[in-house]
TIKE-790564 format. One record per residue (C-alpha): residue number from 1; residue in one letter; x, y, z. Coordinates in steps of 0.2 Angstrom, whole numbers, m for minus. Layout:
N
+-----+------+-------+-------+-------+
! pos ! code !     x !     y !     z !
+-----+------+-------+-------+-------+
! NUM !    A !     X !     Y !     Z !
...
+-----+------+-------+-------+-------+
This chain:
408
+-----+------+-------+-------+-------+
! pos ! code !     x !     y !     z !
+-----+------+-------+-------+-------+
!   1 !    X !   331 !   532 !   438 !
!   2 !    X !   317 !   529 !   450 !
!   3 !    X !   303 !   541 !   455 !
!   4 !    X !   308 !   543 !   474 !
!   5 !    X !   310 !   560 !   482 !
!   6 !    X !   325 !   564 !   492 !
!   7 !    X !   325 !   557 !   508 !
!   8 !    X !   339 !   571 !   513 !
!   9 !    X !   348 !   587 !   508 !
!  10 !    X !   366 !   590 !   504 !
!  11 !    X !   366 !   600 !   522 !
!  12 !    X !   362 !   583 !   532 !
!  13 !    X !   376 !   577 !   519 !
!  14 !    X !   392 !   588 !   524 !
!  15 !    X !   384 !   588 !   543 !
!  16 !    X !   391 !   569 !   543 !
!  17 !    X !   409 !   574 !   536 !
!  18 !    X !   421 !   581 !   550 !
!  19 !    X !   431 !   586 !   535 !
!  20 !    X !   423 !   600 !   530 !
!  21 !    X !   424 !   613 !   545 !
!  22 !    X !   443 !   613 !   539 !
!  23 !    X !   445 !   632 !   534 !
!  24 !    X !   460 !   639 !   524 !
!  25 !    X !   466 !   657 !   534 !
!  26 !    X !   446 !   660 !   537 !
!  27 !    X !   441 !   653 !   522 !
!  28 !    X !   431 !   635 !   523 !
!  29 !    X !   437 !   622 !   511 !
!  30 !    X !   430 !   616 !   497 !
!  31 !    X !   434 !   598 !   491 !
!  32 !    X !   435 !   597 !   472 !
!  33 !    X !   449 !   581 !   472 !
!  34 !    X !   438 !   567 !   477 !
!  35 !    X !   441 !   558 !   457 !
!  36 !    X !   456 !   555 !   468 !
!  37 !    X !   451 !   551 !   484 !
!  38 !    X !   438 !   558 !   493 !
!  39 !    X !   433 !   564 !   512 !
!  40 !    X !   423 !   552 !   523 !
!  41 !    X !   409 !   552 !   537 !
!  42 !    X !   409 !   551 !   554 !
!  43 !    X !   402 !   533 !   551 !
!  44 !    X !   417 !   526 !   542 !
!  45 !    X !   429 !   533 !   552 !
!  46 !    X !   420 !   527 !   569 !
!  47 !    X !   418 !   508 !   562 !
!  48 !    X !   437 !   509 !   559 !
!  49 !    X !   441 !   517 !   576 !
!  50 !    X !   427 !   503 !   584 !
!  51 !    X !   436 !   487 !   577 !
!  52 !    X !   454 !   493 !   579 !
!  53 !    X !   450 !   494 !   598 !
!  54 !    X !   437 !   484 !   601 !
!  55 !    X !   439 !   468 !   588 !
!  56 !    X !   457 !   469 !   581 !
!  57 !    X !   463 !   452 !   578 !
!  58 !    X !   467 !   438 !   563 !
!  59 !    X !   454 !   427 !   556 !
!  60 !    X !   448 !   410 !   557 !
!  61 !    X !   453 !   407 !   576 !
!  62 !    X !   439 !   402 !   588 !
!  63 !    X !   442 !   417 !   603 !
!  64 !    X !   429 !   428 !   602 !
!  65 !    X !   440 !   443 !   594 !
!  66 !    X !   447 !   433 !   581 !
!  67 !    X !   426 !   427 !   578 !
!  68 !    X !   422 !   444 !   577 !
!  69 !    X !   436 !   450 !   563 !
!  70 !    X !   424 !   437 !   554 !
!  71 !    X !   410 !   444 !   556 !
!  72 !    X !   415 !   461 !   549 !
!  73 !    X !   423 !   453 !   534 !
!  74 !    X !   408 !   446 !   531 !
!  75 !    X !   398 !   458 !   532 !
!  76 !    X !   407 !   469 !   522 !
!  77 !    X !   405 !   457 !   507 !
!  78 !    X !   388 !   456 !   509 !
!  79 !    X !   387 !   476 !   509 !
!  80 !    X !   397 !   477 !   494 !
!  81 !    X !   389 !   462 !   483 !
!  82 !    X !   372 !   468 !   487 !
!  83 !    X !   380 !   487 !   480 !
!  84 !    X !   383 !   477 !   466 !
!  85 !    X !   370 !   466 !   464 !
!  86 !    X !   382 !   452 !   467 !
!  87 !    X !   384 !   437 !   477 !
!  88 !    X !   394 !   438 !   495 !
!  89 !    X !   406 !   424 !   488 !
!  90 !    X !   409 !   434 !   472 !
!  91 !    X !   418 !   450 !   480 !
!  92 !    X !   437 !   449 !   485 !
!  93 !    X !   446 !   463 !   494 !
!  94 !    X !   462 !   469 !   493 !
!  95 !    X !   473 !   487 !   495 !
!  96 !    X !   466 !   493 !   477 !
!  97 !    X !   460 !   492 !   462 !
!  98 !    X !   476 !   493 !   454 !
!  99 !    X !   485 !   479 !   465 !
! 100 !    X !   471 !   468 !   462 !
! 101 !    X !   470 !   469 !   444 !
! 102 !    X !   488 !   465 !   444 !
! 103 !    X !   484 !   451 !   454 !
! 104 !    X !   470 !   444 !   441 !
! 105 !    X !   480 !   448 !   425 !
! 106 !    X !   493 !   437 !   432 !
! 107 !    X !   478 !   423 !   436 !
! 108 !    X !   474 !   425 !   418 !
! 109 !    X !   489 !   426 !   410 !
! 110 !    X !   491 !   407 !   413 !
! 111 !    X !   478 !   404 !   402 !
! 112 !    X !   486 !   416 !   387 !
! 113 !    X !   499 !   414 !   374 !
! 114 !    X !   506 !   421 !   358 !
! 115 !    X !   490 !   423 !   345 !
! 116 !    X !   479 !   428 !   359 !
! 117 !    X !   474 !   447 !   359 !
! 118 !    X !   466 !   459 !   375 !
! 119 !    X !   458 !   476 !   369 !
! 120 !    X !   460 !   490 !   380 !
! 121 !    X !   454 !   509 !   377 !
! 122 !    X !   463 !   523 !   375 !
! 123 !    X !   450 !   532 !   389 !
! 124 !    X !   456 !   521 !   401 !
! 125 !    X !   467 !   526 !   417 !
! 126 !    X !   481 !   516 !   416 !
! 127 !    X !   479 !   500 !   432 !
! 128 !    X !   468 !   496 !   417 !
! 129 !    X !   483 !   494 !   404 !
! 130 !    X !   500 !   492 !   413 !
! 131 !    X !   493 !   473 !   420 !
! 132 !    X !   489 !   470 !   403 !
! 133 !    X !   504 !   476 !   395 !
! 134 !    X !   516 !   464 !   409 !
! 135 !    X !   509 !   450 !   398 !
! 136 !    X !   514 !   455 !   380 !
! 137 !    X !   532 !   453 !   387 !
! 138 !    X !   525 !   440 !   400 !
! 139 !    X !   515 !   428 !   390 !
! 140 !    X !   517 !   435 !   370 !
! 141 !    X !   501 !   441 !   368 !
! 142 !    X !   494 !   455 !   357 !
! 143 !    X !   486 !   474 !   365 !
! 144 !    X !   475 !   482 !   353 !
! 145 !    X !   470 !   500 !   358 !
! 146 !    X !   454 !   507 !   355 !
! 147 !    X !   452 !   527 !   351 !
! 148 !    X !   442 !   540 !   359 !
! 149 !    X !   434 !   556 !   348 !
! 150 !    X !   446 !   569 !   355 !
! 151 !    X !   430 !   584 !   349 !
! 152 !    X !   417 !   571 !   361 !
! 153 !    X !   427 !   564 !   374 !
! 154 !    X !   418 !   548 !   368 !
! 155 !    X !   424 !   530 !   363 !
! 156 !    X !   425 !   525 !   344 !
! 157 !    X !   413 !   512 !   343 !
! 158 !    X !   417 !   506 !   325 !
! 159 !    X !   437 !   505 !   330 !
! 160 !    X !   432 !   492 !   345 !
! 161 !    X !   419 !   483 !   333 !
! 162 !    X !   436 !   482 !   321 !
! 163 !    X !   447 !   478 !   337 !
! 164 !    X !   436 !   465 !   344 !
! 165 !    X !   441 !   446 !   334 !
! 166 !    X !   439 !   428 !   336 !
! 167 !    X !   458 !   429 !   346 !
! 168 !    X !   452 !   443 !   357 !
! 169 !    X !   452 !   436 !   374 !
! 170 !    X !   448 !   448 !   384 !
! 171 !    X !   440 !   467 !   384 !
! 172 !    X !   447 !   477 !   399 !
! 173 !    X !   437 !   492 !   398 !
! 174 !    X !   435 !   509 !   411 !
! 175 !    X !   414 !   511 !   413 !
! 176 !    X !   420 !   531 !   416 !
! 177 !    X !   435 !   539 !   413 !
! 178 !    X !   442 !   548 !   430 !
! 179 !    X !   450 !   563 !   419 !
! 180 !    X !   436 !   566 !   406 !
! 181 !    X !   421 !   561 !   416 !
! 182 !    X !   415 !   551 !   402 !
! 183 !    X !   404 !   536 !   407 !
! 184 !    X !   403 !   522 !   392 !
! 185 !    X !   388 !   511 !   388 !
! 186 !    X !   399 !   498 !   396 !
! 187 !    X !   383 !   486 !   393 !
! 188 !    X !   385 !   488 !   375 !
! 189 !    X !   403 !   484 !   377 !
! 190 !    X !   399 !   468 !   384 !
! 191 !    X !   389 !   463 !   373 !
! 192 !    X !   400 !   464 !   359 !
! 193 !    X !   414 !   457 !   366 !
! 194 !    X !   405 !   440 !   371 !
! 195 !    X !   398 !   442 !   353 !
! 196 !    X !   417 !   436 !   348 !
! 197 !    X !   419 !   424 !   363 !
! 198 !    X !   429 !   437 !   374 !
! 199 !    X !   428 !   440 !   392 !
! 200 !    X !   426 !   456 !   401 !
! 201 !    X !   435 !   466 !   416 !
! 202 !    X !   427 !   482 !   420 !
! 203 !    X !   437 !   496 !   429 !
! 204 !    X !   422 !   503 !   439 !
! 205 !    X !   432 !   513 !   449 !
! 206 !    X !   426 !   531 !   444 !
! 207 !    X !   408 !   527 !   441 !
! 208 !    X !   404 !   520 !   458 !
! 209 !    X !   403 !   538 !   467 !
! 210 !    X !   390 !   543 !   453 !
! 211 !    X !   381 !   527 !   452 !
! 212 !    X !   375 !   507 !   455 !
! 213 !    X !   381 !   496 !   445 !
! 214 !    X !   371 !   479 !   441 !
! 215 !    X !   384 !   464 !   438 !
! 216 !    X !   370 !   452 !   433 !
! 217 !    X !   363 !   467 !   422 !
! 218 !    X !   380 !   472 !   412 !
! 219 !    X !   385 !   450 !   412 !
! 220 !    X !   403 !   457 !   414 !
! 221 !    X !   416 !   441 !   422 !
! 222 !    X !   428 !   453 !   432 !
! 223 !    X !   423 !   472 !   440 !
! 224 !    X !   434 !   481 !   451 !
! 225 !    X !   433 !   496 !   462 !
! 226 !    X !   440 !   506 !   475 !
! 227 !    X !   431 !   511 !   492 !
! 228 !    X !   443 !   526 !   496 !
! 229 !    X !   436 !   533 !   479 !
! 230 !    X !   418 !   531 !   487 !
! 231 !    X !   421 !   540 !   504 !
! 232 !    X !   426 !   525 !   511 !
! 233 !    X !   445 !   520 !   518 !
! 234 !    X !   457 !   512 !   506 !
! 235 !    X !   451 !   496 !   501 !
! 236 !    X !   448 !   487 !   484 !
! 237 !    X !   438 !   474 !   480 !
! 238 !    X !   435 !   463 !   462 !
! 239 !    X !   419 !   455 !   459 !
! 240 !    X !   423 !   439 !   450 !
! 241 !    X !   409 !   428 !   444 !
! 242 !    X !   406 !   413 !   455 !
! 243 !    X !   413 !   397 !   442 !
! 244 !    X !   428 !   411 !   437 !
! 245 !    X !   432 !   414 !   453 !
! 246 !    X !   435 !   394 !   458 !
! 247 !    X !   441 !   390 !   443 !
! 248 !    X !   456 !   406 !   442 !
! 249 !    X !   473 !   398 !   442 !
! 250 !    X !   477 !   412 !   457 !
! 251 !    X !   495 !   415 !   464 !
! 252 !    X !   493 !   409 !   482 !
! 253 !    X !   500 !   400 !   496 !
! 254 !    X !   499 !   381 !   497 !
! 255 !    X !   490 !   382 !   517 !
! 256 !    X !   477 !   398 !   513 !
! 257 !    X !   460 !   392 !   508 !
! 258 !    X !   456 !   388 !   490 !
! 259 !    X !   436 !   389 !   490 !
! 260 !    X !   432 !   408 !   485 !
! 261 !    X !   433 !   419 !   488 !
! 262 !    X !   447 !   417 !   500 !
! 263 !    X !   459 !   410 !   487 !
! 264 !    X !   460 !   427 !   477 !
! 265 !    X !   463 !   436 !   493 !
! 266 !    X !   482 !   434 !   498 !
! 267 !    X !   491 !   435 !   515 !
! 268 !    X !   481 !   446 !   531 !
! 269 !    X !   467 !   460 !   524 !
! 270 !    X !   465 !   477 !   531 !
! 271 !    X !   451 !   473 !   541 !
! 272 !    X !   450 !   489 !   548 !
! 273 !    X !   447 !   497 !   532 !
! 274 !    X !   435 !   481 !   529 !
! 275 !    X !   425 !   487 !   544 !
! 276 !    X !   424 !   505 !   535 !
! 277 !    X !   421 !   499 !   519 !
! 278 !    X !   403 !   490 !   526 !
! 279 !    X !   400 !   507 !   535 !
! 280 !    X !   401 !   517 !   519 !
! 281 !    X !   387 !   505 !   511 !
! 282 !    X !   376 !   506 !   528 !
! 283 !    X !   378 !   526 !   528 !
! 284 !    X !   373 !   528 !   507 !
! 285 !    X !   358 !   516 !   512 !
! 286 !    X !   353 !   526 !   526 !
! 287 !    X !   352 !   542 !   514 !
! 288 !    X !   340 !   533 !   502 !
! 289 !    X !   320 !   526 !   505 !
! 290 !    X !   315 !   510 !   500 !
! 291 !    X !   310 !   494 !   509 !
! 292 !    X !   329 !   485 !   505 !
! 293 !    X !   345 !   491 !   506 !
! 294 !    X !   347 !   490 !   489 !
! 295 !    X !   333 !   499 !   486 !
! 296 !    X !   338 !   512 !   497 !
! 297 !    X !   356 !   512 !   489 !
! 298 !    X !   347 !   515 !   471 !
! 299 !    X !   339 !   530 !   482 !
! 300 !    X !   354 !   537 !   485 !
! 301 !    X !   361 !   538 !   472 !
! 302 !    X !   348 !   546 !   461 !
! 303 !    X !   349 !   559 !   472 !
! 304 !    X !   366 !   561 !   471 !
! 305 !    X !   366 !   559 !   453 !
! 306 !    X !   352 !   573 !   452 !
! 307 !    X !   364 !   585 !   463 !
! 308 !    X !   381 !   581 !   453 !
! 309 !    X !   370 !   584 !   434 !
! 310 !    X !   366 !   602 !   441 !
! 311 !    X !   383 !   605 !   448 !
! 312 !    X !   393 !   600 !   433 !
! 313 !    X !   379 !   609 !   421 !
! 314 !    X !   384 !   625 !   430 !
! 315 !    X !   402 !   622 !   432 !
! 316 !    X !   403 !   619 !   413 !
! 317 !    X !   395 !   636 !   410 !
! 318 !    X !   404 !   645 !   420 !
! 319 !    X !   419 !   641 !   414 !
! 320 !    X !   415 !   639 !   398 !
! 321 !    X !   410 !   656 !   398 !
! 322 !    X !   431 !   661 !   401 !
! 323 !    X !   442 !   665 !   387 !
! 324 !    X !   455 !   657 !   393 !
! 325 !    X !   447 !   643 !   398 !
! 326 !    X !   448 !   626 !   389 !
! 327 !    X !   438 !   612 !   394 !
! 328 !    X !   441 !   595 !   389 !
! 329 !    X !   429 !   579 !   388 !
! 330 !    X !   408 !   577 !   386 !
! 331 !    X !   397 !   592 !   386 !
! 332 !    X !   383 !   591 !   400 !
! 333 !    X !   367 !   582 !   392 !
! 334 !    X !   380 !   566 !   386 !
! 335 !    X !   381 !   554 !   398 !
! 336 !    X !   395 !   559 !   412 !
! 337 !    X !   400 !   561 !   429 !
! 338 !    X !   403 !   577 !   436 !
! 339 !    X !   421 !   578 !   432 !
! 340 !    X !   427 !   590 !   424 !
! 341 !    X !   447 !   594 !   416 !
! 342 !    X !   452 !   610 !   409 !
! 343 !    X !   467 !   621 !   407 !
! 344 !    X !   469 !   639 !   408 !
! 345 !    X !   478 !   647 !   394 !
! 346 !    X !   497 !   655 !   399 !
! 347 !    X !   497 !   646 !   415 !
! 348 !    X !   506 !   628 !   420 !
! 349 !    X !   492 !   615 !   430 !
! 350 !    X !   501 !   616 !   445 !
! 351 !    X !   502 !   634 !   445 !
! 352 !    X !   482 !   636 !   445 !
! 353 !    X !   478 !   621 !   459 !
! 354 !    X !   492 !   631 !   469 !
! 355 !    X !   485 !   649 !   466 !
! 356 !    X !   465 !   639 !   470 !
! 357 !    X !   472 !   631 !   486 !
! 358 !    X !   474 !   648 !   494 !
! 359 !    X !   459 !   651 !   490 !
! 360 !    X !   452 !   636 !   500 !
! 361 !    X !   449 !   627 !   483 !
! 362 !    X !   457 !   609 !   483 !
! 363 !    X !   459 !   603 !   464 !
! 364 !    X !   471 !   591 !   456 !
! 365 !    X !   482 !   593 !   441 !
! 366 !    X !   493 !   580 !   430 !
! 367 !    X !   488 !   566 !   418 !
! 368 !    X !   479 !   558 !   434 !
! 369 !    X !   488 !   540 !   428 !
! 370 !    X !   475 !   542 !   413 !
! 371 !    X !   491 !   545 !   403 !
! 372 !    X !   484 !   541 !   386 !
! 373 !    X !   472 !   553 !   387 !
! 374 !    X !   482 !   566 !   390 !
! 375 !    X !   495 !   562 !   375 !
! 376 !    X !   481 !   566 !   363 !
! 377 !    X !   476 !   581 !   368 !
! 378 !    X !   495 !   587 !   369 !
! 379 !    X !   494 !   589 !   390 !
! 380 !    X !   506 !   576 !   394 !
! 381 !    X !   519 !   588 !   400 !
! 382 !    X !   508 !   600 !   408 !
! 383 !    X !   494 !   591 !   412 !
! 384 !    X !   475 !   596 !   417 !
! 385 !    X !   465 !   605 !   430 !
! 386 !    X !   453 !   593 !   438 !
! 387 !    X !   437 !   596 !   446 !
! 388 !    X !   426 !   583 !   453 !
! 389 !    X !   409 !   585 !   463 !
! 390 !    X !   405 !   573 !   478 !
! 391 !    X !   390 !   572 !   486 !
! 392 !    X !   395 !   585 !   498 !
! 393 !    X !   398 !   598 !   486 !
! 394 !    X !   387 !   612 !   484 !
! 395 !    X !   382 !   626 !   473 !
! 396 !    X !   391 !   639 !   483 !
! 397 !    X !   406 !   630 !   479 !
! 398 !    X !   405 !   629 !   463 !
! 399 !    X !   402 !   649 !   459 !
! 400 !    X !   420 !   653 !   470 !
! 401 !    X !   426 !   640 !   457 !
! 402 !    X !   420 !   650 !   443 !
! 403 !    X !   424 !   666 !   451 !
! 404 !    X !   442 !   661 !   455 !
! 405 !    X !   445 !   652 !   440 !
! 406 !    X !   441 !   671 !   433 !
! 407 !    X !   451 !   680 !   445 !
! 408 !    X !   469 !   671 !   439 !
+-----+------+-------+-------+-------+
């Protein structure tokens, strides 16, 4: 954390999101479903709107539309690798994490076969199993599952240390869990995994609302995320380090380019969403201080991550505080996001989100693909309740939470 005061308030926040003058009978809306996608600024949606009529066009032509579409491209992946703390040549887009990760198991698939062992965790949502899964029946390889403490929401540290072996190849591990909020020292996971020779392939997807990641820092070979998850438009993108990245034996076609890292990124992009996806990095800048834009990104987020510790603390409280309330995952004071599942006791998932939405209260309810998870604590047919704060969320919102949570 750094020592900065907050260059804004959450009011200069919601100011910037049309999204949130949308009322419900007379009743203004408050967003809770951003784990699985979340609202965006005026900023992103005008540097879509922008491009599409003033820029649209292929690449690498030499008219001056075509010459532009480059431009944003680029500059896109410079706003995303210096997020990162990446290099630009190091960060492939595509529609989503999940697509992409299908796309890089495939990649490193070629280079696996029968005796060769990828460990996965059991906190994991599942684009960060299934592409690994394809290759036990693709390539004969072995998928060892680590457990998480159902009483902590936390990773088993001593089952990965036993999961984690001279044929382990490769540690595909979540750095938070989108249903239990849980964030895992994903540094200490690296670590232990090139202890044993393995590679690693972060799924940063639910952390990077929260907070920066350093890809230098962490040493991880593969880190994926998706921009719509960040108030952004729906794009992916997988940093890949640079000598991984050339040396991936990719699926692609024979004429595209093979220097990186074009070659990972197969037939036309969404540029359009590229151009919204260099906007969303602009506008977190602009809410930090700091003399770089990375600077001003670590800004940000403090303060964001200083707003969601105070919501989530309260939010755990009060419904913690409910009889029939049960909450699932990481108390406040353990390292988390502010995420929160629970259920209500007598009442089906869907039945509450319904009963909340007419209250102006927008929640999600199921397994959120984090399947696993929701087999262990026996809500694999009825699934969660799942609250999740942005950066536009205030306080306000979270006692009519508590109070209509109360009210059921």
């Amino acid at each position: 954390m750094t020592d900065m005061q907050p260059s804004v308030t959450v009011e200069q926040v919601r100011s910037s999101f049309p999204a949130l003058q949308r009322l419900q009978g007379n009743i203004p809306v408050a967003y809770f479903d951003g784990p699985g996608g979340t609202q965006v600024p005026l900023h992103v949606s005008d540097a879509v709107t922008e491009y599409l009529l003033t820029h649209n066009s292929n690449r690498h032509w030499n008219y001056p539309t075509s010459l532009e579409t480059d431009k944003v491209v680029t500059y896109a992946r410079e706003a995303v690798a210096e997020m990162l703390g990446a290099g630009t040549s190091e960060i492939a887009f595509g529609p989503n994490m999940t697509t992409l990760t299908f796309h890089l198991s495939r990649a490193l698939g070629r280079e696996y076969g029968p005796g060769d062992e990828i460990v996965v965790t059991e906190l994991d949502h599942h684009a960060n199993i299934a592409p690994w899964q394809a290759l036990e029946k693709e390539r004969g390889i072995t998928l060892k599952w680590v457990r998480f403490d159902t009483d902590s929401g936390l990773l088993d540290w001593n089952d990965l240390a036993e999961k984690l072996t001279s044929n382990t190849k490769l540690l595909a591990i979540s750095a938070a869990s989108n249903a239990l909020g849980t964030i895992i020292e994903t540094g200490r996971a690296i670590e232990m995994a090139h202890a044993v020779g393995a590679e690693v392939f972060v799924d940063a997807v639910h952390l990077l609302p929260h907070q920066l990641v350093d890809v230098r820092a962490l040493d991880c070979e593969f880190l994926a995320g998706s921009v719509y998850k960040f108030y952004g438009p729906h794009v992916g993108f997988l940093y890949t380090r640079q000598d991984r990245l050339e040396s991936l034996d990719v699926a692609k076609l024979i004429p595209s380019p093979d220097n990186a890292p074009d070659r990972f990124e197969t037939g036309t992009l969404n540029y359009e969403g590229i151009a919204g996806t260099g906007a969303i990095v602009e506008y977190f800048a602009s809410l930090g201080t700091g003399s770089t834009r990375r600077e001003c990104l670590i800004s940000a987020f403090d303060t964001f991550h200083g707003w969601g510790t105070e919501l989530i603390g309260r939010l755990w409280a009060g419904l913690a505080a409910q009889d029939r309330v049960t909450l699932y995952g990481p108390a406040p004071g353990t390292p988390r996001t502010p995420t929160l599942s629970f259920t209500v006791e007598g009442m089906l998932s869907g039945d509450v989100t319904t009963a909340l939405a007419k209250e102006g209260l927008y929640l999600t309810n199921g397994n959120f693909y984090a399947r696993t998870i929701a087999e262990r604590y026996g809500q694999l047919e009825h699934g969660f309740i799942r609250a999740g704060c942005a950066c536009y969320t205030t306080m306000d919102e979270i006692e009519r939470l508590i109070e209509a949570v109360a009210s059921l």
